[in-house]
C-alpha positions in Angstrom: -1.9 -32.6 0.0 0.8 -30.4 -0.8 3.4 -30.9 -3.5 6.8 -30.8 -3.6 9.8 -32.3 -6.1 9.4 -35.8 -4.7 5.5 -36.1 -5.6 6.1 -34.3 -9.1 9.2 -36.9 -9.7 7.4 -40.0 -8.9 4.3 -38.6 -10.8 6.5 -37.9 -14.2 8.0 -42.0 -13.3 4.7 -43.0 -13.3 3.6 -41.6 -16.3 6.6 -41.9 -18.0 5.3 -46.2 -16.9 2.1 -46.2 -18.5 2.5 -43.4 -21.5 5.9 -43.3 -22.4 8.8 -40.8 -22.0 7.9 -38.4 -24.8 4.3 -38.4 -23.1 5.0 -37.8 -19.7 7.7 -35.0 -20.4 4.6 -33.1 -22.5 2.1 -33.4 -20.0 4.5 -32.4 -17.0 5.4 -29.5 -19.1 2.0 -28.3 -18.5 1.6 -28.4 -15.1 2.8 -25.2 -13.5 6.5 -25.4 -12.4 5.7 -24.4 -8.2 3.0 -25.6 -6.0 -0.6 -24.0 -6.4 0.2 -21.8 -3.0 2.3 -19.6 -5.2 0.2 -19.2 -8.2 -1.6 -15.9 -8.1 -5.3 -15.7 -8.2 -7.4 -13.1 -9.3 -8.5 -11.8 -5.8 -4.5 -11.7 -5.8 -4.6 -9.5 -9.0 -6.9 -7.3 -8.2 -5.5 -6.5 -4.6 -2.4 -5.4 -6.7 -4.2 -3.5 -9.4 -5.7 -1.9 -6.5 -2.9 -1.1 -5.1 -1.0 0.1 -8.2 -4.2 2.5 -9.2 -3.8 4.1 -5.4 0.4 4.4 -6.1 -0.2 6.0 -9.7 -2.6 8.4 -8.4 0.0 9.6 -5.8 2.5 9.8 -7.7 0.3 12.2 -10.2 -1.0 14.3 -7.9 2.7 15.1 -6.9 3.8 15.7 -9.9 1.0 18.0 -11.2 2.1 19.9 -7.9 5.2 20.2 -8.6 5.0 21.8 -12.3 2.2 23.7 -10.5 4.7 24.8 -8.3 7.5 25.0 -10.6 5.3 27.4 -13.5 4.1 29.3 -10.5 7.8 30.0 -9.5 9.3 30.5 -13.4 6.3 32.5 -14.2 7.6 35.1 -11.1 10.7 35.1 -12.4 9.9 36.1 -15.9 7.6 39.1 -15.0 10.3 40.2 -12.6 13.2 40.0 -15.5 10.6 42.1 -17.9 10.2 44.6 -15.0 13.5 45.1 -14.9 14.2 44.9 -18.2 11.0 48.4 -19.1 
């Protein structure tokens, strides 16, 4: 059974019957504010983590490449300036 608005509205009138409005406001609070089909789960989590880990790792290997790169390239240029300069 899925849930929408309507269910969670007659299910806070209901309560609201038998416990009282105070009641039934608190223990509607708690329930999660969307239908379980969007909470995240943990197989959810670690798909993303996964993911992320994968994205990280990219993203370092093409930076240490790039200062690799970039050292490399500076490094040139200084021995060529002190060349010049003796």
């Amino acid at each position: 059974m899925s849930v929408d608005d309507r269910t969670r509205l007659n299910l806070h009138r209901k309560l609201e019957a038998v416990l009282g409005a105070q009641e039934a406001d608190t223990l509607m609070a708690h329930l999660p504010p969307v239908t379980w089909q969007d909470v995240a789960t943990k197989d959810d989590l670690r798909v993303l983590s996964s993911d992320l880990r994968a994205e990280i790792a990219k993203s370092v290997d093409r930076q240490t490449r790039w200062m690799v790169t970039f050292i490399c390239a500076w490094s040139a240029v200084v021995v060529t300036a002190v060349r010049l300069l003796f």
